[in-house]
MARKEMAR-75887 format. One record per atom (N, C-alpha, C, O): residue number from 1; residue in one letter; atom name; x negated, y negated, z. Coordinates in steps of 0.2 Angstrom, whole numbers, padded with zeros to 4 digits. Layout:
% residues N
NUM / A / CA / X / Y / Z
...
END
This chain:
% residues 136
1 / X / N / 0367 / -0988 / 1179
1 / X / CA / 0371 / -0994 / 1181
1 / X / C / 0369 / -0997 / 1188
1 / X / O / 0370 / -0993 / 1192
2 / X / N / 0367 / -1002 / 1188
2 / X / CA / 0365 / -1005 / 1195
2 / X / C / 0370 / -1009 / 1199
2 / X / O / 0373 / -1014 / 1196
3 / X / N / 0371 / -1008 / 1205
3 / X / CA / 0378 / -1009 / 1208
3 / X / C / 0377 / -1018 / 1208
3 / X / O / 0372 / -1021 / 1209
4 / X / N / 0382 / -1021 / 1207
4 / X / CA / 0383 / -1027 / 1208
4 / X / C / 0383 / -1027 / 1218
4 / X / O / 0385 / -1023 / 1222
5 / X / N / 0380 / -1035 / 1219
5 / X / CA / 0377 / -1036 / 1226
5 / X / C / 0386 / -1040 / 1227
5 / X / O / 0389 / -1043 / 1223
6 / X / N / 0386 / -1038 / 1234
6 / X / CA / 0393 / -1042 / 1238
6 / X / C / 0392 / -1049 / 1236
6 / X / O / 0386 / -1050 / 1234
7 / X / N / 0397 / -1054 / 1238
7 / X / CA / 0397 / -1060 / 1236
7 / X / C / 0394 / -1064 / 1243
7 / X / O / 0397 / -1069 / 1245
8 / X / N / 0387 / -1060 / 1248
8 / X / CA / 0383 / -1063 / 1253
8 / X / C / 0377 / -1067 / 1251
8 / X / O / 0371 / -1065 / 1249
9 / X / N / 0379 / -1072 / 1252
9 / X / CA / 0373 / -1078 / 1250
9 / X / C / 0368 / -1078 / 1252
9 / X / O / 0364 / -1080 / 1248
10 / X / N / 0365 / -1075 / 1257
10 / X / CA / 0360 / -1074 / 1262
10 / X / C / 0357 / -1067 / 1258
10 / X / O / 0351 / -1067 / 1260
11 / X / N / 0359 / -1063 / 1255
11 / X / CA / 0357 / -1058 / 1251
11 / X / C / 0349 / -1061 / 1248
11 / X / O / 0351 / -1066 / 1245
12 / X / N / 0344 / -1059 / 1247
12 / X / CA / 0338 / -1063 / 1244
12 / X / C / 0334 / -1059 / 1239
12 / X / O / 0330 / -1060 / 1234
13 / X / N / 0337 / -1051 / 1241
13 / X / CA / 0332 / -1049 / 1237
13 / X / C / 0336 / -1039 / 1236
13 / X / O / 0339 / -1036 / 1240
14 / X / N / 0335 / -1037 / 1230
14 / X / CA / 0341 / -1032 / 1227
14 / X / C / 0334 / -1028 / 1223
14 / X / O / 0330 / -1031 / 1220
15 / X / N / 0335 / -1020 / 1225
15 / X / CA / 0331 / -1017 / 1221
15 / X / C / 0336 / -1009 / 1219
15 / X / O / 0342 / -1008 / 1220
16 / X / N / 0332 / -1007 / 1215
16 / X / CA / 0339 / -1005 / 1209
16 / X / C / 0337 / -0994 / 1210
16 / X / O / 0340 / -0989 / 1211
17 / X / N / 0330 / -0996 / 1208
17 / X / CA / 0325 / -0989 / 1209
17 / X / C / 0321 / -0985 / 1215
17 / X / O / 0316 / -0987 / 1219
18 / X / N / 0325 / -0980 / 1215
18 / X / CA / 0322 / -0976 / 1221
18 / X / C / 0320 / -0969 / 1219
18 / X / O / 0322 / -0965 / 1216
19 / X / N / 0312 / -0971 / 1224
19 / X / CA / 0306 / -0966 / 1225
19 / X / C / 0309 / -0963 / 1231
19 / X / O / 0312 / -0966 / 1236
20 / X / N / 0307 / -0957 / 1230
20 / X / CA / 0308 / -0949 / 1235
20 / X / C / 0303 / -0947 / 1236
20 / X / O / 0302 / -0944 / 1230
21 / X / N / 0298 / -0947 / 1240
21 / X / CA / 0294 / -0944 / 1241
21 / X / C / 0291 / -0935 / 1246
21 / X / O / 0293 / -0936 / 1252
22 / X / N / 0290 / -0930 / 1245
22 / X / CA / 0289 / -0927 / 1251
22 / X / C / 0283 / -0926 / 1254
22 / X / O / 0278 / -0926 / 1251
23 / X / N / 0283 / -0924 / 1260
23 / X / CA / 0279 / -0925 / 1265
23 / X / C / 0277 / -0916 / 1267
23 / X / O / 0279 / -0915 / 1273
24 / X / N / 0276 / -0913 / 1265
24 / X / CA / 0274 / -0906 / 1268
24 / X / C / 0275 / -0906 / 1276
24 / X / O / 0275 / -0911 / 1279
25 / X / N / 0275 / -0900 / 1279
25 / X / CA / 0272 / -0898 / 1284
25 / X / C / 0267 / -0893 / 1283
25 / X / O / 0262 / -0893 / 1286
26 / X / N / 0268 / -0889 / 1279
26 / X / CA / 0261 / -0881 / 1280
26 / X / C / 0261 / -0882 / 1272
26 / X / O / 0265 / -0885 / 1268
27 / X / N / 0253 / -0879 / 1271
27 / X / CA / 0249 / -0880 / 1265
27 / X / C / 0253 / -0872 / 1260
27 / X / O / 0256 / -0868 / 1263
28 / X / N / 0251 / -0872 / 1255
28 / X / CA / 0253 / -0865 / 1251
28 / X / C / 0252 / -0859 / 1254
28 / X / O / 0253 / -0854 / 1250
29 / X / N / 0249 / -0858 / 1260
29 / X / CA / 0245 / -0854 / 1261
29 / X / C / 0248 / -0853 / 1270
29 / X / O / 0245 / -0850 / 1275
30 / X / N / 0255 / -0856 / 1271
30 / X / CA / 0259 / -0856 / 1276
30 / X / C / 0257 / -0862 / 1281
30 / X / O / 0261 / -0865 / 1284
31 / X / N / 0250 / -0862 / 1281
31 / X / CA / 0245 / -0865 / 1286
31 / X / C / 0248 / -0874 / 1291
31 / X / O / 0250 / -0879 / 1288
32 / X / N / 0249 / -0874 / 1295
32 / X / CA / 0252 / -0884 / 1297
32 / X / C / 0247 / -0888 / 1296
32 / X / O / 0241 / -0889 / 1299
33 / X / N / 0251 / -0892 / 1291
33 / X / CA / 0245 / -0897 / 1291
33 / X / C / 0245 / -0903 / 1296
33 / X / O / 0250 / -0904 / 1301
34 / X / N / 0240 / -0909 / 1295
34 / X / CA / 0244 / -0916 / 1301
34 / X / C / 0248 / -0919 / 1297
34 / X / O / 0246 / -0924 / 1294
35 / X / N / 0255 / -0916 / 1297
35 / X / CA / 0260 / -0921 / 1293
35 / X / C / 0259 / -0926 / 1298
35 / X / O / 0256 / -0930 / 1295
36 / X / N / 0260 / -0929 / 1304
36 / X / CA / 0261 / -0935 / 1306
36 / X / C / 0257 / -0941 / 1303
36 / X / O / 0260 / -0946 / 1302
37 / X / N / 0248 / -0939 / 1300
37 / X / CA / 0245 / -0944 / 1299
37 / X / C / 0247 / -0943 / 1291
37 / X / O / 0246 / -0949 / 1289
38 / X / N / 0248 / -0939 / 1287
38 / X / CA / 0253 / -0941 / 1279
38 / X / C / 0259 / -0944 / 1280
38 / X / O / 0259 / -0950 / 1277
39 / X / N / 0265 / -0942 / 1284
39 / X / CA / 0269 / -0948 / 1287
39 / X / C / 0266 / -0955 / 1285
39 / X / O / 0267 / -0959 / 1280
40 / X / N / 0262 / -0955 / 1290
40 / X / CA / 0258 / -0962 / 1291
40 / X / C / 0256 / -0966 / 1284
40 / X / O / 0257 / -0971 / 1282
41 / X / N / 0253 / -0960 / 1283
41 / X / CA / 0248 / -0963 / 1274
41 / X / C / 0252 / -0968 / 1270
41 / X / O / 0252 / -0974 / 1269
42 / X / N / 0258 / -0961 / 1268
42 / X / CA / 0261 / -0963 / 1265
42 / X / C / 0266 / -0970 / 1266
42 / X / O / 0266 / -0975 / 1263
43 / X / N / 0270 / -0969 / 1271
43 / X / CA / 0272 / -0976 / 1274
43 / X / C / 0268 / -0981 / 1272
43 / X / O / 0271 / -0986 / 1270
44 / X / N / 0259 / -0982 / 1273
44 / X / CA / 0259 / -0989 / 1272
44 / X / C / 0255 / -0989 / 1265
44 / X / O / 0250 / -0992 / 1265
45 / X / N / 0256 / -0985 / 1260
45 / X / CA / 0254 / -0984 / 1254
45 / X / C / 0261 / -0987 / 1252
45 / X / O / 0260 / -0991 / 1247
46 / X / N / 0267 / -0986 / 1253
46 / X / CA / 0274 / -0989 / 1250
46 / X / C / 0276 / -0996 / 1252
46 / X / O / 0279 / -1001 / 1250
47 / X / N / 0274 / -0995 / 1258
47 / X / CA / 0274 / -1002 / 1261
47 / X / C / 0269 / -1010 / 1257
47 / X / O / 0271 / -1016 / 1256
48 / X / N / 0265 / -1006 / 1257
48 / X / CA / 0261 / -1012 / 1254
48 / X / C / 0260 / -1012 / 1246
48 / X / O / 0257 / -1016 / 1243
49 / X / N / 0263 / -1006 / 1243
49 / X / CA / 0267 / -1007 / 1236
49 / X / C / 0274 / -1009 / 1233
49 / X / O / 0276 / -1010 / 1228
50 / X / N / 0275 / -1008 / 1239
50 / X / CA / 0285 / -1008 / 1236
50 / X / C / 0287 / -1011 / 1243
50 / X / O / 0292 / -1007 / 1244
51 / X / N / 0286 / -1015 / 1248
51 / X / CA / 0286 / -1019 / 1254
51 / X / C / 0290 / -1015 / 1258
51 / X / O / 0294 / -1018 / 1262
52 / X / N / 0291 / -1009 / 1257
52 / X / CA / 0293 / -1005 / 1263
52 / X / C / 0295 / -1000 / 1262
52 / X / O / 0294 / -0999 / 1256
53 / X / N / 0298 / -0992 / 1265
53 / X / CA / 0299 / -0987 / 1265
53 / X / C / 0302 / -0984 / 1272
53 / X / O / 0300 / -0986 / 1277
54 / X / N / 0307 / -0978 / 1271
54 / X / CA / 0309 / -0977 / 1277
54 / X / C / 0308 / -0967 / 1277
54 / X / O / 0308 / -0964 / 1271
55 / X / N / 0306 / -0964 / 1282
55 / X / CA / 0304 / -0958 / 1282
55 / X / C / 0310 / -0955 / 1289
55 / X / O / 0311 / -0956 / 1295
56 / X / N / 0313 / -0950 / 1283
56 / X / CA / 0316 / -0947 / 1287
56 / X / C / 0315 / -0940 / 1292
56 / X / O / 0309 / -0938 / 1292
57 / X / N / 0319 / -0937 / 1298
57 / X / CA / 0315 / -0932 / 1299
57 / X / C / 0314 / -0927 / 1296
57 / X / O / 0317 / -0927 / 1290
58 / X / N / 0310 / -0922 / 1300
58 / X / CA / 0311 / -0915 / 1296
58 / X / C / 0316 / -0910 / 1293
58 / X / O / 0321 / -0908 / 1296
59 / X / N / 0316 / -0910 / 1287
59 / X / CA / 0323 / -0906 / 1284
59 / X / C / 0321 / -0899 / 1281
59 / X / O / 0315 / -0897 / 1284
60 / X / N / 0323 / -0894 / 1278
60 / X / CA / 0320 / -0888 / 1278
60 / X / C / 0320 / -0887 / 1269
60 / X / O / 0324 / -0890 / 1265
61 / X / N / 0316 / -0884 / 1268
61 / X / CA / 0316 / -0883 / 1261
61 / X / C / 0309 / -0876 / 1258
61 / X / O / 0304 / -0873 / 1262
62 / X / N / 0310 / -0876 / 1253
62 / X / CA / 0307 / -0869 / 1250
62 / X / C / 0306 / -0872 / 1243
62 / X / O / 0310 / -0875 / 1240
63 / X / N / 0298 / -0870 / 1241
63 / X / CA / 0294 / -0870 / 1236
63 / X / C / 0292 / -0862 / 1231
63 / X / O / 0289 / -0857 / 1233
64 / X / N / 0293 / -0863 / 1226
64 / X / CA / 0291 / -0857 / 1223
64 / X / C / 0284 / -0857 / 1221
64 / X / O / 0283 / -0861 / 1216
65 / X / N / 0279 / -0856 / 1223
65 / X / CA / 0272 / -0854 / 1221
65 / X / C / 0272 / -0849 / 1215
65 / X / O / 0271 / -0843 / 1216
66 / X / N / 0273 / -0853 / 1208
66 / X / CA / 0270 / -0848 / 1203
66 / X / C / 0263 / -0845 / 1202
66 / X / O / 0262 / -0840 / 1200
67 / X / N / 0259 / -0849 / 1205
67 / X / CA / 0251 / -0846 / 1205
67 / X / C / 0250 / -0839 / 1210
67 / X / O / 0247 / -0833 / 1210
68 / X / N / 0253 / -0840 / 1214
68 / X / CA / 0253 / -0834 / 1217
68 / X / C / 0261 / -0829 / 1220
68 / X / O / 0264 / -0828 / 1225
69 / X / N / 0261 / -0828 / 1212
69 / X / CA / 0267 / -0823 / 1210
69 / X / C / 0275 / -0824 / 1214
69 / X / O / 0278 / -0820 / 1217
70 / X / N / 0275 / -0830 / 1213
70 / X / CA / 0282 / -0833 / 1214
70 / X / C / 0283 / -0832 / 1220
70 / X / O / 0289 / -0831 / 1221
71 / X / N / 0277 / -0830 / 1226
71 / X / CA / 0278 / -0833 / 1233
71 / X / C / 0282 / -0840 / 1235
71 / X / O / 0281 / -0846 / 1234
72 / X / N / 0287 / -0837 / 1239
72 / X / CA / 0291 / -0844 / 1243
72 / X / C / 0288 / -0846 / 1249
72 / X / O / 0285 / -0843 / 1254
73 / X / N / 0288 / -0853 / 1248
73 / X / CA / 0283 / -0858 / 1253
73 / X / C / 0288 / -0861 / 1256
73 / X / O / 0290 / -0866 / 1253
74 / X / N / 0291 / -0859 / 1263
74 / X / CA / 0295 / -0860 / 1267
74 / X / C / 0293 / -0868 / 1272
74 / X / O / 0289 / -0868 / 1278
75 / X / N / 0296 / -0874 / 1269
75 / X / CA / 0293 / -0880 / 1273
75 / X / C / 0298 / -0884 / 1277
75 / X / O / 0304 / -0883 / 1277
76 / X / N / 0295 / -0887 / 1282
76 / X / CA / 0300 / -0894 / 1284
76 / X / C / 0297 / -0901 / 1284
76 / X / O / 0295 / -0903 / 1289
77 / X / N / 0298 / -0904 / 1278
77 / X / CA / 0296 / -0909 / 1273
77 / X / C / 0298 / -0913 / 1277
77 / X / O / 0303 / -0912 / 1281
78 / X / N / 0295 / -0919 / 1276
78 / X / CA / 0299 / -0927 / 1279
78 / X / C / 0301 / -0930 / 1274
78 / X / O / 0298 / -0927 / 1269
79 / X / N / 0306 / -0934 / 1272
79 / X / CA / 0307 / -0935 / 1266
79 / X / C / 0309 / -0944 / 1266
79 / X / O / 0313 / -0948 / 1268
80 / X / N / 0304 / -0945 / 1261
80 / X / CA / 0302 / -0953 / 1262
80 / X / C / 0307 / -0958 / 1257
80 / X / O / 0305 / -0958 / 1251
81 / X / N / 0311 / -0961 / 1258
81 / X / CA / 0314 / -0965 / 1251
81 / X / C / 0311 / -0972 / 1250
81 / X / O / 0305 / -0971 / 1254
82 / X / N / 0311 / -0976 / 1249
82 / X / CA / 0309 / -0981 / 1245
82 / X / C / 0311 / -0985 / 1237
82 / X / O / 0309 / -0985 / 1231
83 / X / N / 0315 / -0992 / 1242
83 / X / CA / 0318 / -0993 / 1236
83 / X / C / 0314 / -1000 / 1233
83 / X / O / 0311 / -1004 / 1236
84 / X / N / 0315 / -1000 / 1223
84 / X / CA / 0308 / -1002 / 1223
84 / X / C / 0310 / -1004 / 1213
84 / X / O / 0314 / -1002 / 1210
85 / X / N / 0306 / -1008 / 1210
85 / X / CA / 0306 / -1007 / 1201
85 / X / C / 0303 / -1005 / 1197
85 / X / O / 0299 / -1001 / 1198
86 / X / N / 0305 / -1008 / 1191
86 / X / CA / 0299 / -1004 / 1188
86 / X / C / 0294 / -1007 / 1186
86 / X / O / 0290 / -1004 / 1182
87 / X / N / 0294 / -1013 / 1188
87 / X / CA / 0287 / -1019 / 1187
87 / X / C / 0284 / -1017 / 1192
87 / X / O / 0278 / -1015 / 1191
88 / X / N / 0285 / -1016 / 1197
88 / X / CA / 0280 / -1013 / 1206
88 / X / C / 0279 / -1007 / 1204
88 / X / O / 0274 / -1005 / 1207
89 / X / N / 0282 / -1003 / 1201
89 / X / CA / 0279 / -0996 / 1199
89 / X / C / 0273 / -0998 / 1196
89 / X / O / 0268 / -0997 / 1198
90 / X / N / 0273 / -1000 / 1188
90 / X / CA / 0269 / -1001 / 1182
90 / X / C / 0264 / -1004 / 1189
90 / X / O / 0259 / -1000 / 1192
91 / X / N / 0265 / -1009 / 1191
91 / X / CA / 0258 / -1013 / 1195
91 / X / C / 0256 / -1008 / 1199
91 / X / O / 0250 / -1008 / 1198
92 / X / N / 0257 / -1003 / 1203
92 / X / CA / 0256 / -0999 / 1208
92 / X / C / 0254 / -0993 / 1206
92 / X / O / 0251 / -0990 / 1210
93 / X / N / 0257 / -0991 / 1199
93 / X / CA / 0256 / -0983 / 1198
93 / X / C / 0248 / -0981 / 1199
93 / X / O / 0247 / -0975 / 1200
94 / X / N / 0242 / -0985 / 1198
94 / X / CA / 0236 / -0981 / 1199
94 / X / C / 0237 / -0980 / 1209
94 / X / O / 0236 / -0975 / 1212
95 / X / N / 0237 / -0986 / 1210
95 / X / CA / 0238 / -0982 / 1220
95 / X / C / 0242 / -0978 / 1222
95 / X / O / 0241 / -0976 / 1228
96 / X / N / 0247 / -0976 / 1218
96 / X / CA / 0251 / -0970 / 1219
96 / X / C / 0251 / -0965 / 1219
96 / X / O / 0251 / -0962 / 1225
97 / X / N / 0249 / -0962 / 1211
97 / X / CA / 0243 / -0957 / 1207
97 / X / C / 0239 / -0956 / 1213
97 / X / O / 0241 / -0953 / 1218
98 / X / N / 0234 / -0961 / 1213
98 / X / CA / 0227 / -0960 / 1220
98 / X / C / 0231 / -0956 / 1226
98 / X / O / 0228 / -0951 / 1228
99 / X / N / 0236 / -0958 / 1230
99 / X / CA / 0239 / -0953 / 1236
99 / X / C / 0241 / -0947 / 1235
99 / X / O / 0238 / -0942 / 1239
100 / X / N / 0246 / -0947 / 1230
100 / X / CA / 0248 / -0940 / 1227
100 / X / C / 0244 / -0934 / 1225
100 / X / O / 0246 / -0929 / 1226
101 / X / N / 0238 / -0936 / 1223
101 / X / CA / 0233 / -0932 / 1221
101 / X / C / 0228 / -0932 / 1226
101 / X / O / 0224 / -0928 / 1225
102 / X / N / 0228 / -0936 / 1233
102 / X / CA / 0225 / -0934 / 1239
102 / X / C / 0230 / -0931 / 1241
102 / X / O / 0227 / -0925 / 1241
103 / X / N / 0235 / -0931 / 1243
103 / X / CA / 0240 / -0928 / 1246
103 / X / C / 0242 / -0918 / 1246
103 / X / O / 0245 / -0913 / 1248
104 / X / N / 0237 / -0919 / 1238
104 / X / CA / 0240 / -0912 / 1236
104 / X / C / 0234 / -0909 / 1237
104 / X / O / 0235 / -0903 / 1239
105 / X / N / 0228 / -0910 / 1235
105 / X / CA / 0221 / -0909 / 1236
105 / X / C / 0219 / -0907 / 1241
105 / X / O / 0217 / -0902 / 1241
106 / X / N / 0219 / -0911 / 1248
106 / X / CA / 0220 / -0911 / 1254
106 / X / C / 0220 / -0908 / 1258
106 / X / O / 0216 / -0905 / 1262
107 / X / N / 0228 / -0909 / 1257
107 / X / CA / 0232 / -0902 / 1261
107 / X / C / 0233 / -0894 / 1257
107 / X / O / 0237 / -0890 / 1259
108 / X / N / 0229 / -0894 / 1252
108 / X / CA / 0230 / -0887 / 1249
108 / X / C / 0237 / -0887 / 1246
108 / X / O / 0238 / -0881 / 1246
109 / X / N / 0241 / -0889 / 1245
109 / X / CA / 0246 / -0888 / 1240
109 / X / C / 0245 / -0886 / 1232
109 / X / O / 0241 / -0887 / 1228
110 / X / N / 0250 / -0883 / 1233
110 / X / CA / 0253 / -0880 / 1223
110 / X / C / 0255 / -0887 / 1221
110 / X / O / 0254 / -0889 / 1215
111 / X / N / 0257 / -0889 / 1224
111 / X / CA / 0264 / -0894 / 1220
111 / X / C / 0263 / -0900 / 1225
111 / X / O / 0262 / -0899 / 1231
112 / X / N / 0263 / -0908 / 1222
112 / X / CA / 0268 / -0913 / 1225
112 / X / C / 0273 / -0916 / 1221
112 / X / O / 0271 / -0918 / 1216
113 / X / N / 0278 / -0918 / 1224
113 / X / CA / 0284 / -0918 / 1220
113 / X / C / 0285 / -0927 / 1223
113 / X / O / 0285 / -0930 / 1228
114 / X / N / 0288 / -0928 / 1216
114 / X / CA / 0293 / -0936 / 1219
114 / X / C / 0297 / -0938 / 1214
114 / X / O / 0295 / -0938 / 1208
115 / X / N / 0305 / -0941 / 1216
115 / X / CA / 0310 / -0941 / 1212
115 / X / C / 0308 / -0949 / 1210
115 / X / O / 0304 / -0952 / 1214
116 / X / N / 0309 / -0951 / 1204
116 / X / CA / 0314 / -0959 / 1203
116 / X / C / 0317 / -0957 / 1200
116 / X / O / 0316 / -0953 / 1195
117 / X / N / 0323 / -0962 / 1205
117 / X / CA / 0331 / -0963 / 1203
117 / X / C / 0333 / -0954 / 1202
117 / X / O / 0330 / -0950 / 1206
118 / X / N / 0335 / -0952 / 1197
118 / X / CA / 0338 / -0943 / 1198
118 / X / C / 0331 / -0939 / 1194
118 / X / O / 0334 / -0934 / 1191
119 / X / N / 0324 / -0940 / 1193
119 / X / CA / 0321 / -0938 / 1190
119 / X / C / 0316 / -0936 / 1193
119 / X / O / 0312 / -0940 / 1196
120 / X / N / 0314 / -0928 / 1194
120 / X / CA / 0311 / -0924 / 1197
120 / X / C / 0303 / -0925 / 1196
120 / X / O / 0302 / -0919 / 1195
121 / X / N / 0298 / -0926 / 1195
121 / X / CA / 0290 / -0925 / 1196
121 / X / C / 0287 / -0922 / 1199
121 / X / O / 0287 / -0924 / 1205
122 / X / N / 0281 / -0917 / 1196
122 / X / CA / 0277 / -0915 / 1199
122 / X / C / 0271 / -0913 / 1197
122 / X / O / 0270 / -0911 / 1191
123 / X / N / 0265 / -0915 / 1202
123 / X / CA / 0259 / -0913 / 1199
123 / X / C / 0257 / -0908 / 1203
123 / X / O / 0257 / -0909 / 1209
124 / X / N / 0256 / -0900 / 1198
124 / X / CA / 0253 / -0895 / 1200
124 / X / C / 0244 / -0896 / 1202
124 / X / O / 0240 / -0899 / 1198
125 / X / N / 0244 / -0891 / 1208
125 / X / CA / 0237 / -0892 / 1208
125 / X / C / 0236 / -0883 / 1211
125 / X / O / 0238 / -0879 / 1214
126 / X / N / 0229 / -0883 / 1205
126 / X / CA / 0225 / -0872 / 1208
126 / X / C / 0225 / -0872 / 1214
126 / X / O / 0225 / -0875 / 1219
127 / X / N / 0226 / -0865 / 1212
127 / X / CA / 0224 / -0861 / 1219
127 / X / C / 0217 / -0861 / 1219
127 / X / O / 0214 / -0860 / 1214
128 / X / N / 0215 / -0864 / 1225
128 / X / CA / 0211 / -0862 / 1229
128 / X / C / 0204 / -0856 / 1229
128 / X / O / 0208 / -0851 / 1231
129 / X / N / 0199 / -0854 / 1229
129 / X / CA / 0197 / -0848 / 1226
129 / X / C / 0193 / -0849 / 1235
129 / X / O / 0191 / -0854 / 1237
130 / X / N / 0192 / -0842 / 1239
130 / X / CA / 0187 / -0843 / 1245
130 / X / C / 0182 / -0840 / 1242
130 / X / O / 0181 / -0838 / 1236
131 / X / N / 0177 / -0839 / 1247
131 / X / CA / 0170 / -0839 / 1244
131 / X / C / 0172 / -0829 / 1242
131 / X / O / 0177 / -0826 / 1241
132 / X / N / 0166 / -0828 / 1241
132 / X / CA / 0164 / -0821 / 1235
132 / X / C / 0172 / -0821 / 1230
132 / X / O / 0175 / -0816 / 1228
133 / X / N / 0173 / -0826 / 1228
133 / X / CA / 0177 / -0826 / 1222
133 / X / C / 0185 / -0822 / 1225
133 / X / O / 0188 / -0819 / 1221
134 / X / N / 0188 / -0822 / 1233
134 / X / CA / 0195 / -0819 / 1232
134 / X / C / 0199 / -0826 / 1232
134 / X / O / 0197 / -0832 / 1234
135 / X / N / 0206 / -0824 / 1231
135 / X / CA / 0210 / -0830 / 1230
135 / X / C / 0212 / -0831 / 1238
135 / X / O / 0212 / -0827 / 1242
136 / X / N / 0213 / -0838 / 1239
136 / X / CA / 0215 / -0838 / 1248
136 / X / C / 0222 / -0843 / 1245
136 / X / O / 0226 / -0845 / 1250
END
């Protein structure tokens, strides 16, 4: 149910749909990535699809890594909202996709995750294999 706007005339524009984005600090593998320039990324990847986005600081949170035996991947994620519909979704979801899966590829992540509105998503991505075939 989408909140009814106060009775402010000057009001011009009402979005209903919020995107959660998170921003890692260390790859699955504990490692720190440059959150500051994914920060970045992403900000003007929402910005110039959904005219803006706000990134909060560091909060702390914890990842279960199934690929490597439900290791916990202790992060302090940035945590990006973005409010936005779902016509700017439909129109934007291929530059979305495209971040997301540089985002997780990248920085060596299991997982990147993004909510809309109370809805959890995530695309997994392999572990990683280093050279003479051991897992890193």
């Amino acid at each position: 149910m989408m909140a009814e706007a106060p009775p402010i005339k000057e009001i011009t524009k009402t979005e209903a749909t919020l995107l959660v984005l998170f921003i890692p600090s260390v790859d699955r593998m504990l490692q720190p990535i440059d959150q500051g320039s994914w920060e970045k990324a992403a900000l003007q990847v929402l910005g110039e699809c959904f005219d803006g986005a706000t990134a909060f600081p560091k909060g702390r949170g914890v990842w279960r890594d199934k690929q490597q035996g439900g290791r916990l991947i202790f992060d302090e994620p940035v945590v990006i909202h973005c409010y936005t519909n779902k016509e700017a979704l439909d129109k934007h979801v291929d530059k979305l996709r495209e971040f997301l899966l540089k985002l997780g590829s990248e920085t060596n992540q299991g997982a990147v995750g993004i909510v809309l509105d109370r809805t959890y998503m995530e695309i997994q991505f392999p572990l990683k294999e280093k050279n003479h075939g051991e897992q890193r």
